[in-house]
C-alpha positions in Angstrom: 62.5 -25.5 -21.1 65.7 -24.9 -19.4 65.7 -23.1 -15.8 67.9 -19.7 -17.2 68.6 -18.1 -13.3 66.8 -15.8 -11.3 65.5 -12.0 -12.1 68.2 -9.9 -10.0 66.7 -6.3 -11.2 65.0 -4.5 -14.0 67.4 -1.8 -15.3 66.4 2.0 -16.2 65.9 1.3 -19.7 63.3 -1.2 -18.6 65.7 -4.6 -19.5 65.3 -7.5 -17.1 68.6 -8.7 -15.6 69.0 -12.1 -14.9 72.0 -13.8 -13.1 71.9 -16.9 -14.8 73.0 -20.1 -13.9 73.5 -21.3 -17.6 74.4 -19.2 -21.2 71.8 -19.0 -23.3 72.4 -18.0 -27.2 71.3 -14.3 -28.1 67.7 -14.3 -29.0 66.6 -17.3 -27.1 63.0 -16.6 -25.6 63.1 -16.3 -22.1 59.5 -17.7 -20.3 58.1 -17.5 -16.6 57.6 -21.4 -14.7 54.0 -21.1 -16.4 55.0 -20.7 -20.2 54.3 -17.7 -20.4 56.9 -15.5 -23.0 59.1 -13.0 -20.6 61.5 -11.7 -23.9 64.5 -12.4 -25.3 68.3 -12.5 -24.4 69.4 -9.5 -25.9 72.8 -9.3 -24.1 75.5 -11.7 -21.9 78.0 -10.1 -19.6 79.9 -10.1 -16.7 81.8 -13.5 -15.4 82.0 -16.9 -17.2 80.6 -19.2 -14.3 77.5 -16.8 -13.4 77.0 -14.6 -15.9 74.3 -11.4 -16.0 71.8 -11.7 -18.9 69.8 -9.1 -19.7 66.1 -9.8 -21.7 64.1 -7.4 -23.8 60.4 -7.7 -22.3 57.9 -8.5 -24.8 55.7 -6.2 -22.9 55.5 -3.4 -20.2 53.4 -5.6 -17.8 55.8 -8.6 -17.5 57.9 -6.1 -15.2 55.2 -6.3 -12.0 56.7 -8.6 -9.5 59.1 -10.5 -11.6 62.1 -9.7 -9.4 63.7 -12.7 -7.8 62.0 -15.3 -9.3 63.1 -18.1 -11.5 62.7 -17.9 -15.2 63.4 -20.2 -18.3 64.4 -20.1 -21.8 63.6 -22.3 -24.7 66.4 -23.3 -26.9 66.3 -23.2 -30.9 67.8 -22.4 -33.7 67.4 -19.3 -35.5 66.7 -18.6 -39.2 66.4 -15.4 -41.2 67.3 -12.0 -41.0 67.8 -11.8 -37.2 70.3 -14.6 -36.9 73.6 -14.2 -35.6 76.7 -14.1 -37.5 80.6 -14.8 -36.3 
């Protein structure tokens, strides 16, 4: 696991946004220092060096205390219908 930055806020439509310290690939599951699945990166904006990421919880109760602390993502490939095309 790779450290991905630290929760900044969770946004009104209930995304967690991370100011991350790397750029992760779209889709990449995002994990708390346990393990434990957070999302995935839905969306990268905002400047090159320190970008904002924002993650699709896998569920509602993720969102309790998660702001400003650390979180990871896992890298891997991605097969299938839900892979990403240039």
């Amino acid at each position: 696991m790779n450290v991905l930055g630290v929760v900044e806020d969770i946004s009104h439509e209930g995304l967690i946004i991370v100011r991350g310290e790397v750029t992760p690939e779209y889709g990449n599951i995002v994990c708390d220092p346990k393990g434990k699945k957070i999302g995935t990166v839905k969306r990268i904006f905002g400047p090159v060096k320190e970008p904002y990421i924002s993650v699709v919880p896998a569920d509602r109760s993720v969102l309790k205390g998660i702001e400003g602390k650390k979180v990871y993502f896992e890298e891997g490939t991605q097969y299938g219908k839900n892979k990403r095309r240039n």
